[in-house]
MDAnalysis code that builds the backbone (N, CA, C; Angstrom):
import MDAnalysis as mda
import numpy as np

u = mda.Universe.empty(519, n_residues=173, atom_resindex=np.repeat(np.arange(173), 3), trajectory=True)
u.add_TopologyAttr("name", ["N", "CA", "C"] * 173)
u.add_TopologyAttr("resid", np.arange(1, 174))
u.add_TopologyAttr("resname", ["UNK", "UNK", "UNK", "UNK", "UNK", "UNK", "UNK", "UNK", "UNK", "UNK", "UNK", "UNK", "UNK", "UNK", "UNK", "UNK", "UNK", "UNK", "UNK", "UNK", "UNK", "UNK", "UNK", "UNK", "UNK", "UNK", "UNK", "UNK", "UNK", "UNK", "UNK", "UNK", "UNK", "UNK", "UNK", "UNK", "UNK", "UNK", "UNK", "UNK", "UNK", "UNK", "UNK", "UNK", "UNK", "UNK", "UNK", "UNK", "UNK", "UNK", "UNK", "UNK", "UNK", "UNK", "UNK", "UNK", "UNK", "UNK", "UNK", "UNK", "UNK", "UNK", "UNK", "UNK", "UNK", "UNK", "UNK", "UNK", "UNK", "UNK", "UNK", "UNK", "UNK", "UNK", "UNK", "UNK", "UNK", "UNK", "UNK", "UNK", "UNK", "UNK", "UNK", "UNK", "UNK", "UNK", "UNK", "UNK", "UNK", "UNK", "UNK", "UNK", "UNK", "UNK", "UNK", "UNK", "UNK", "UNK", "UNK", "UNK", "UNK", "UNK", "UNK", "UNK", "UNK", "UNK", "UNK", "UNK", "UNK", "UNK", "UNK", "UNK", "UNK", "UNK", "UNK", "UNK", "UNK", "UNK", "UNK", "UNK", "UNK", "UNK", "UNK", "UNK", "UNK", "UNK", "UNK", "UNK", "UNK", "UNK", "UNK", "UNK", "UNK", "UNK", "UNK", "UNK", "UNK", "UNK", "UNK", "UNK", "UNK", "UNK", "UNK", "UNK", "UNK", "UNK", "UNK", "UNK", "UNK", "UNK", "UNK", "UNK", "UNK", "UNK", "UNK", "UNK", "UNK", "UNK", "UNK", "UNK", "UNK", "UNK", "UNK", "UNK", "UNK", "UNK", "UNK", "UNK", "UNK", "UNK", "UNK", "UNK", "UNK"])
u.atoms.positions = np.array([
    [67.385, 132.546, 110.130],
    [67.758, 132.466, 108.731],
    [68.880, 133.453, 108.444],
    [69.818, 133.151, 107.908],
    [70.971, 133.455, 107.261],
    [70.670, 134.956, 106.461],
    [71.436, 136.246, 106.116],
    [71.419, 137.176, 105.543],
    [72.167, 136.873, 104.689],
    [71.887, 136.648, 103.083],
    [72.767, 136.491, 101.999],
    [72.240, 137.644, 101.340],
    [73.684, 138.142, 100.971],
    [74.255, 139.705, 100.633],
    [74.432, 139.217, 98.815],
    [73.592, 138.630, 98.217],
    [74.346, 138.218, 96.689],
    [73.136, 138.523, 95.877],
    [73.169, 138.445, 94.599],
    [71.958, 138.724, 93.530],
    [71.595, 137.553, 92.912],
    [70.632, 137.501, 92.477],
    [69.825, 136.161, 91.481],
    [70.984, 136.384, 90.470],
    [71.580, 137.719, 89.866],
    [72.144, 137.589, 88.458],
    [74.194, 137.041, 89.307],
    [74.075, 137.531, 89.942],
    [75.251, 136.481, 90.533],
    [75.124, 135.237, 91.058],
    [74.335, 135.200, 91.640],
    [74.332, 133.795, 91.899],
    [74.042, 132.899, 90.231],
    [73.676, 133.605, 89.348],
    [73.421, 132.268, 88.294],
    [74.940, 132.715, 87.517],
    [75.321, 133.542, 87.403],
    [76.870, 133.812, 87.199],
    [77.814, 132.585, 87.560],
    [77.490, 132.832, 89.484],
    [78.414, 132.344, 89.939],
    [78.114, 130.605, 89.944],
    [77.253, 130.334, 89.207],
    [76.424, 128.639, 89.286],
    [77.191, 128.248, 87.672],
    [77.301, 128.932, 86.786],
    [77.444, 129.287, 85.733],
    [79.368, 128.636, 86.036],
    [80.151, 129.379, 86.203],
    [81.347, 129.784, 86.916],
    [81.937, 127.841, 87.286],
    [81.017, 127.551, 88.347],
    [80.766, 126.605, 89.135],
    [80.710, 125.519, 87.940],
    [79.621, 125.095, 87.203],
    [79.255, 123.898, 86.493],
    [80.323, 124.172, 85.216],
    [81.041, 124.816, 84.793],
    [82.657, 124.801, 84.007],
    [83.514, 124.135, 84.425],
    [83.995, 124.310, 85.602],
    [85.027, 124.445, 86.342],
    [85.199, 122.472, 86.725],
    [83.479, 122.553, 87.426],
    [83.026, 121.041, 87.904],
    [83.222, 119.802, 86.399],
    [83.079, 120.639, 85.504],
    [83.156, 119.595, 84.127],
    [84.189, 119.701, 83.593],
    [85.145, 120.335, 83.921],
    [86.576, 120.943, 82.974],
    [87.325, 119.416, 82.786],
    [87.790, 119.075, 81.835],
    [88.639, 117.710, 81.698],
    [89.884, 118.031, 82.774],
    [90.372, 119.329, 82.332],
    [91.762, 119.862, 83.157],
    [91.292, 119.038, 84.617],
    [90.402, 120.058, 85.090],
    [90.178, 120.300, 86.575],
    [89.987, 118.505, 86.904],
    [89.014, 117.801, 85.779],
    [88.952, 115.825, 86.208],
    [90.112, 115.277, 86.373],
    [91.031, 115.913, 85.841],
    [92.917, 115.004, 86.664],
    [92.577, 115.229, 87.738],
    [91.891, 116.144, 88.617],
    [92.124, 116.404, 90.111],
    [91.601, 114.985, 90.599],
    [91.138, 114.281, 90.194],
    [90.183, 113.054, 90.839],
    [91.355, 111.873, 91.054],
    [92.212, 111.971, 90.076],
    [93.399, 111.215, 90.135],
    [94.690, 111.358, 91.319],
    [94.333, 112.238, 91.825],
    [95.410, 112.948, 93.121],
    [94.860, 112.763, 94.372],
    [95.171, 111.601, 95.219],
    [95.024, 111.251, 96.293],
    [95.195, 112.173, 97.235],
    [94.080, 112.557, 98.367],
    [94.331, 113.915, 99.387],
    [94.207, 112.784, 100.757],
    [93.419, 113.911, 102.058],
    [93.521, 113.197, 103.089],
    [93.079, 112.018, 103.241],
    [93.389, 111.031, 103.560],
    [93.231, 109.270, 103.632],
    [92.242, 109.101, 102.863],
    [92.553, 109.039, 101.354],
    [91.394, 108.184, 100.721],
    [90.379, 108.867, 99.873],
    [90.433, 110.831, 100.480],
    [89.642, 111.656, 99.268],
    [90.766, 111.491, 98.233],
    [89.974, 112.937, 97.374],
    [90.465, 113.290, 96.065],
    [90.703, 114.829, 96.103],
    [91.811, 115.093, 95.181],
    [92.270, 116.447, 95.326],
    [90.468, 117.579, 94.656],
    [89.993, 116.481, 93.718],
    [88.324, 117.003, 92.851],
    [87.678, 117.515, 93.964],
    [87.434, 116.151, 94.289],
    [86.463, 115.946, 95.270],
    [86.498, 117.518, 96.710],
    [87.865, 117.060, 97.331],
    [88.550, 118.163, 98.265],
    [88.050, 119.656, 97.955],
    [88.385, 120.070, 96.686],
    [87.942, 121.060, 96.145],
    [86.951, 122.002, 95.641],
    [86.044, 120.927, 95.305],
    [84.592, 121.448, 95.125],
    [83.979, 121.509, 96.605],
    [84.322, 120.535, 97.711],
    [83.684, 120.351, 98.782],
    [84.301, 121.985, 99.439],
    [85.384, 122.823, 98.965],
    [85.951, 123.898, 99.633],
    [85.184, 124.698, 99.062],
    [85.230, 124.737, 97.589],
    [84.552, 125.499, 96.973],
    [83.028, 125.808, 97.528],
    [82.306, 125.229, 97.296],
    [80.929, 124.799, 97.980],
    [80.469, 125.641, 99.183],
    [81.477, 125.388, 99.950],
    [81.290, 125.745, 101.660],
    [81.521, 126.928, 101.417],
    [82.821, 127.575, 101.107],
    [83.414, 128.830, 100.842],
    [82.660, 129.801, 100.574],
    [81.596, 129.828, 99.186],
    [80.809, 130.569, 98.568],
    [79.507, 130.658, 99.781],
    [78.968, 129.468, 99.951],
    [77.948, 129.236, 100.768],
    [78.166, 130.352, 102.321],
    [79.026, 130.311, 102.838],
    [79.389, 131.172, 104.154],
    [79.907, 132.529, 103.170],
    [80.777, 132.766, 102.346],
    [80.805, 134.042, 101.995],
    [79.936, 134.956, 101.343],
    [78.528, 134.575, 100.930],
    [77.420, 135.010, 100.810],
    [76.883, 135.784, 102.326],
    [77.260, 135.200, 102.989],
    [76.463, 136.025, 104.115],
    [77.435, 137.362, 104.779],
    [78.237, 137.664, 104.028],
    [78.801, 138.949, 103.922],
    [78.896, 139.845, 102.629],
    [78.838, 140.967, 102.882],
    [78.504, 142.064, 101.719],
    [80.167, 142.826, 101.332],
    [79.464, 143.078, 100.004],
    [80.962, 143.320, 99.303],
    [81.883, 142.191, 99.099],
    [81.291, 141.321, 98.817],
    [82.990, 140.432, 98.371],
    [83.418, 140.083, 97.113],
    [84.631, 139.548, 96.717],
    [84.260, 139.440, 95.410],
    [84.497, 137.911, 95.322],
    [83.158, 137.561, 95.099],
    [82.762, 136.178, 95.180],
    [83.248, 135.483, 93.722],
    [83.312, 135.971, 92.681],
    [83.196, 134.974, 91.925],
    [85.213, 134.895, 91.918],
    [85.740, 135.752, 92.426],
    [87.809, 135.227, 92.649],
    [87.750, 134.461, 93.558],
    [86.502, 134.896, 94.377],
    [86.606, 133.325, 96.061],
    [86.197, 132.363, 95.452],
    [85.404, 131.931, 94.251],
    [84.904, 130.797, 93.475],
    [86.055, 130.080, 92.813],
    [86.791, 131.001, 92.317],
    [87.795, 130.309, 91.096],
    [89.189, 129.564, 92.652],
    [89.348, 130.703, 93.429],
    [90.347, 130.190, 93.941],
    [90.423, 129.319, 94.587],
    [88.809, 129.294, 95.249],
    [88.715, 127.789, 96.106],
    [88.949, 126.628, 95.634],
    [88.036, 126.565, 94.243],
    [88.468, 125.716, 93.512],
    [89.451, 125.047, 92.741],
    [90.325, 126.214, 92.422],
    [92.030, 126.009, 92.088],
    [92.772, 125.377, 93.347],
    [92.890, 126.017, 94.640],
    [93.583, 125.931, 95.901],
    [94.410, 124.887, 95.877],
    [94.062, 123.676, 95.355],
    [95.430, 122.192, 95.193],
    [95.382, 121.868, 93.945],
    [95.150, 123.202, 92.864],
    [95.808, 122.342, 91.369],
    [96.776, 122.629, 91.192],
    [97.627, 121.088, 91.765],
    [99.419, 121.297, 91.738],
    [99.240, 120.045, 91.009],
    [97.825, 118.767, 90.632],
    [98.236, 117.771, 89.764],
    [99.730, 117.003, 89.873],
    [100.063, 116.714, 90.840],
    [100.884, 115.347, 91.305],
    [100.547, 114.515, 92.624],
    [101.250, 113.190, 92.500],
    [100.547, 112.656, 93.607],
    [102.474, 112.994, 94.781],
    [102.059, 113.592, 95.807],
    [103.279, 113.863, 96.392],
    [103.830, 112.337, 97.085],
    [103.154, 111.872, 97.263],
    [103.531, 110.548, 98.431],
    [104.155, 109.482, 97.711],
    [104.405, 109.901, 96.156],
    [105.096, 108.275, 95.116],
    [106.755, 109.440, 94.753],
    [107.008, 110.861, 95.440],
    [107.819, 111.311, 95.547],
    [108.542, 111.572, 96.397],
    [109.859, 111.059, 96.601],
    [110.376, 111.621, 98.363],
    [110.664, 113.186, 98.133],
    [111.166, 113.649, 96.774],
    [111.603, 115.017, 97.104],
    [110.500, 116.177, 97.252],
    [109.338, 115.774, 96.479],
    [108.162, 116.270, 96.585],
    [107.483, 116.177, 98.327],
    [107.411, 114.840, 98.659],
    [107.079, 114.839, 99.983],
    [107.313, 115.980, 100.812],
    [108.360, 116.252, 101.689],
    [109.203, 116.864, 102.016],
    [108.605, 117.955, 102.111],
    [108.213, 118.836, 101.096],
    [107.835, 120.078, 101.494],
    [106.765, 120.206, 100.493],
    [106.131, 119.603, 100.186],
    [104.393, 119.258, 99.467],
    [103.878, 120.280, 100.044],
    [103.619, 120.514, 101.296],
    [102.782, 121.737, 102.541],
    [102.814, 122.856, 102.188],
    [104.342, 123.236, 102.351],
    [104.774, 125.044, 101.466],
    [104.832, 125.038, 99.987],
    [105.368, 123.769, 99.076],
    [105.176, 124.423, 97.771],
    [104.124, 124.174, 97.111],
    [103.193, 123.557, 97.386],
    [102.449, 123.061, 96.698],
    [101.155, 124.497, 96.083],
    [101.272, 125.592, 97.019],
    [100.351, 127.114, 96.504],
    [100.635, 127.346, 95.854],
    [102.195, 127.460, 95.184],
    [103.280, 128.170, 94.123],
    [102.867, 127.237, 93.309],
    [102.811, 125.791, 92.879],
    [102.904, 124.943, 91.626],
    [101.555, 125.062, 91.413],
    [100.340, 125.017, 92.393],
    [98.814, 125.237, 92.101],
    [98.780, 126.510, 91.261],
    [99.493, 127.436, 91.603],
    [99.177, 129.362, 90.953],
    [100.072, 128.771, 89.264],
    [100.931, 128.457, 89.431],
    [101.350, 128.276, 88.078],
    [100.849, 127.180, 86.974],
    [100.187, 125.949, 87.618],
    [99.442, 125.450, 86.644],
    [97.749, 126.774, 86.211],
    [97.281, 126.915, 87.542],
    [96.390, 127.508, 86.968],
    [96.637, 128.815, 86.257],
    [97.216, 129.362, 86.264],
    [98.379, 130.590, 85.395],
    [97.921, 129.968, 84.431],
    [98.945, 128.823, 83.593],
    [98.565, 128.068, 82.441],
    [97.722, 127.691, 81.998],
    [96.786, 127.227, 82.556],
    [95.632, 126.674, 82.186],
    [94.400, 127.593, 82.157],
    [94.285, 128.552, 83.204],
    [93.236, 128.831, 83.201],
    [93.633, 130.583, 83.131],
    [94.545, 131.168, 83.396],
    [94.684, 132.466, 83.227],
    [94.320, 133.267, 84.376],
    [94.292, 133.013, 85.350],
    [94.246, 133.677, 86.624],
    [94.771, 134.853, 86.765],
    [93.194, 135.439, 87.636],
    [94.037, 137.349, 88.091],
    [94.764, 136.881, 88.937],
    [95.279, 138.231, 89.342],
    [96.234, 138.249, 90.760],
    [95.411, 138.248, 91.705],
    [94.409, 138.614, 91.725],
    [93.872, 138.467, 93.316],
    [93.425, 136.807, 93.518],
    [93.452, 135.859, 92.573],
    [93.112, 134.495, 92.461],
    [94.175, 134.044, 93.134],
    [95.260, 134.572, 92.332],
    [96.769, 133.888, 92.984],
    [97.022, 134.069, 94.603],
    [96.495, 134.944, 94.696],
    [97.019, 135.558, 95.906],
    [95.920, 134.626, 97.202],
    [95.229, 134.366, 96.538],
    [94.390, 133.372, 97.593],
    [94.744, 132.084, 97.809],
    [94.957, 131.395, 96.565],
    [96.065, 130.166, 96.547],
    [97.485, 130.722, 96.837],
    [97.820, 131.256, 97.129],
    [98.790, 131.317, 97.450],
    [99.303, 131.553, 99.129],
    [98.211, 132.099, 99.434],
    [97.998, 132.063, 101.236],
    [97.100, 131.072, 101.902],
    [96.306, 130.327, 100.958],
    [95.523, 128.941, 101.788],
    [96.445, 128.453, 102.458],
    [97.262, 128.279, 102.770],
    [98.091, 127.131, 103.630],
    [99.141, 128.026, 104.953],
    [98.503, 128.905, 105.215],
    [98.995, 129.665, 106.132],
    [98.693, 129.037, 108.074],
    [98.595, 128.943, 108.506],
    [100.389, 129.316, 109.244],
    [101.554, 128.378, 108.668],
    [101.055, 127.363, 108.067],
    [102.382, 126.503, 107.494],
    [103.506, 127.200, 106.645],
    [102.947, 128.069, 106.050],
    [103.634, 129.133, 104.973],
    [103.806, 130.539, 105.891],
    [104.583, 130.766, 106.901],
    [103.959, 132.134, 107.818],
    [104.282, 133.346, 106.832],
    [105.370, 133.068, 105.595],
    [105.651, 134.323, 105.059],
    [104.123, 135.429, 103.748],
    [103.491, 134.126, 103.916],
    [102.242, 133.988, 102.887],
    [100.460, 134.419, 103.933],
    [100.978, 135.020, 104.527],
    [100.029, 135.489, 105.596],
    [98.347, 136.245, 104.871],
    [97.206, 135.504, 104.591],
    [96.115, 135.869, 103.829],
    [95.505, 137.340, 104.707],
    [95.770, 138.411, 103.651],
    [95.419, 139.621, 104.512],
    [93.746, 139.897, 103.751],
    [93.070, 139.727, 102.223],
    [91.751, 139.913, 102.396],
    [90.995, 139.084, 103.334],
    [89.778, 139.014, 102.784],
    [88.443, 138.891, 103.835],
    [88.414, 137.578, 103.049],
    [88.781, 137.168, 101.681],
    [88.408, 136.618, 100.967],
    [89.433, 135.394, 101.558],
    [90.257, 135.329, 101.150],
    [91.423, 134.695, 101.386],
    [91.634, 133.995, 102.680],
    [91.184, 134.968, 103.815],
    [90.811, 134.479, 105.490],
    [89.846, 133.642, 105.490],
    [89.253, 133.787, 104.664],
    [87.497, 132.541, 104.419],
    [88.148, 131.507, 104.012],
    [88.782, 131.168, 102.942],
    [89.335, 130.020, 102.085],
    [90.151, 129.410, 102.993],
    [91.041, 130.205, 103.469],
    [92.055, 129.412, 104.308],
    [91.354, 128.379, 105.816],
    [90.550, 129.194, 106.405],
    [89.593, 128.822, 107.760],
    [88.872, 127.384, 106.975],
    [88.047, 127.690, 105.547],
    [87.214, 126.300, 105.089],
    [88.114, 125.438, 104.479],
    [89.440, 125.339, 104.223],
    [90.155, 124.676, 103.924],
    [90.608, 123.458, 104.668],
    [91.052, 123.973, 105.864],
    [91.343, 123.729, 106.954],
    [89.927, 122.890, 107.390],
    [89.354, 123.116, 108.021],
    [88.065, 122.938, 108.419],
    [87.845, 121.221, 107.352],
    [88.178, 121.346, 106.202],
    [87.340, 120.160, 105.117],
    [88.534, 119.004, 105.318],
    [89.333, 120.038, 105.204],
    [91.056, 119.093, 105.377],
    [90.973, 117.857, 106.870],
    [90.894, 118.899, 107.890],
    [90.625, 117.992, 109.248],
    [89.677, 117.012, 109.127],
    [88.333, 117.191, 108.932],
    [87.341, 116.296, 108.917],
    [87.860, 115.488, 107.664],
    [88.201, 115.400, 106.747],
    [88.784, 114.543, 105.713],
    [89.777, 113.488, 106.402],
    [91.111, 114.333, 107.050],
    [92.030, 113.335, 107.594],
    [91.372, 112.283, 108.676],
    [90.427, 113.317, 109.615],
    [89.498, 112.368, 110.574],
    [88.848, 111.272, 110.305],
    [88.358, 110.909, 108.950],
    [87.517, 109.925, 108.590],
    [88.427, 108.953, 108.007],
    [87.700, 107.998, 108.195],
    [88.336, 106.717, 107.857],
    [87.900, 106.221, 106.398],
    [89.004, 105.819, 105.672],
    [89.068, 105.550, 104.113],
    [87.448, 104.945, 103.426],
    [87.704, 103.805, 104.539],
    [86.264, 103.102, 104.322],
    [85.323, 104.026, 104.390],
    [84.900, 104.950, 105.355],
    [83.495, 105.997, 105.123],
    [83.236, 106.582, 103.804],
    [84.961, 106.871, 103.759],
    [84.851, 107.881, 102.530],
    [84.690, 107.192, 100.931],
    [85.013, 105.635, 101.166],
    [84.855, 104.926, 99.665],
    [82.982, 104.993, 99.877],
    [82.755, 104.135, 100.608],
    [81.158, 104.580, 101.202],
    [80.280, 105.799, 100.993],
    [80.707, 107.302, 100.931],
    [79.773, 108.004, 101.248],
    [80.300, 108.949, 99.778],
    [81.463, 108.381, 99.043],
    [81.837, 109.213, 97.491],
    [80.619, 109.192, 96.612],
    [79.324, 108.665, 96.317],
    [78.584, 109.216, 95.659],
    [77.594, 110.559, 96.126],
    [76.896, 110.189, 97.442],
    [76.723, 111.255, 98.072],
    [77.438, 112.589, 97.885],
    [78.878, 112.681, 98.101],
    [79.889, 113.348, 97.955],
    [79.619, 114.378, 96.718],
    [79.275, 113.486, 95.767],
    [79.727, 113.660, 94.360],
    [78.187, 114.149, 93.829],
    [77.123, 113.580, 94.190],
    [76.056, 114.672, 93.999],
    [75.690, 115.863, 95.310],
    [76.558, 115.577, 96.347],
    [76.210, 117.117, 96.885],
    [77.283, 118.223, 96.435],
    [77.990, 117.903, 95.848],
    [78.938, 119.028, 94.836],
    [78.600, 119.437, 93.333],
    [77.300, 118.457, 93.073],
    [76.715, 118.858, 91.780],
    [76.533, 120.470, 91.388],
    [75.923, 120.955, 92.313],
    [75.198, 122.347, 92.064],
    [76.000, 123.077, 93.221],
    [76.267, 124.367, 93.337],
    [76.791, 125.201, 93.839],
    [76.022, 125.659, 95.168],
    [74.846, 126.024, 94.909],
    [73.888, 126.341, 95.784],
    [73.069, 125.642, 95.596],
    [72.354, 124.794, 96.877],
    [71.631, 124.201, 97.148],
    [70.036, 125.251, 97.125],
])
């Protein structure tokens, strides 16, 4: 069994945090933004979110609830890149910078939020190199959801989106 380093009054914080974010109208455009073959930028996100918190619990000292917001921000750049050629193109590197500035706007983000979206996409970005503990987590489960996303085939994923969609209900299982 797992050592989770967190409190009952954070964890309902951070559940708290979680079921906002999951209902935000803002954050429901994400459902509209096509990701790897066939997810959703929503979907993508909570599934990062999710994992992220879940493995960064089993380390002490973190500050979980900026690893909450940022996981979950990480692709709110809200466009679809692939109906753009100039967007295409370099979607990979800019897309941390347009995510930090919508959520800037929208949601008011610290700097240490930014700074996590802003290094998820590292080695692609090498100048954006994630130096917390926090940030090294996000980027590794990013990656990690991203691959198995591109790996699956459209059909699984039209198939297995309700599942999907109630195992992202609640934060902690």
């Amino acid at each position: 069994m797992k050592k989770v380093y967190i409190t009952s009054e954070q964890k309902e914080e951070l559940n708290n945090i979680y079921a906002e974010y999951l209902n935000n109208p803002l954050i429901m455009e994400m459902k509209k933004i096509p990701m790897h073959r066939g997810s959703n930028c929503y979907l993508h996100s909570f599934k990062v979110a999710k994992r992220t918190l879940n493995k960064a619990i089993e380390h002490p000292n973190l500050d979980y609830k900026n690893l909450l917001i940022a996981s979950i921000l990480h692709d709110y750049y809200l466009y679809d890149w692939r109906k753009n050629r100039k967007l295409k193109k370099r979607h990979g590197r800019n897309h941390p910078g347009i995510a930090i500035n919508n959520a800037k706007r929208d949601f008011n983000i610290s700097d240490e939020v930014a700074d996590m979206i802003r290094t998820h996409m590292w080695p692609l970005t090498p100048h954006d190199f994630p130096k917390s503990f926090e940030a090294k987590l996000l980027n590794i489960i990013d990656d990690e959801i991203a691959t198995v996303e591109f790996l699956s085939s459209k059909k699984h994923k039209k198939k297995k989106e309700k599942q999907y969609l109630s195992r992202i209900a609640t934060l902690f299982e």
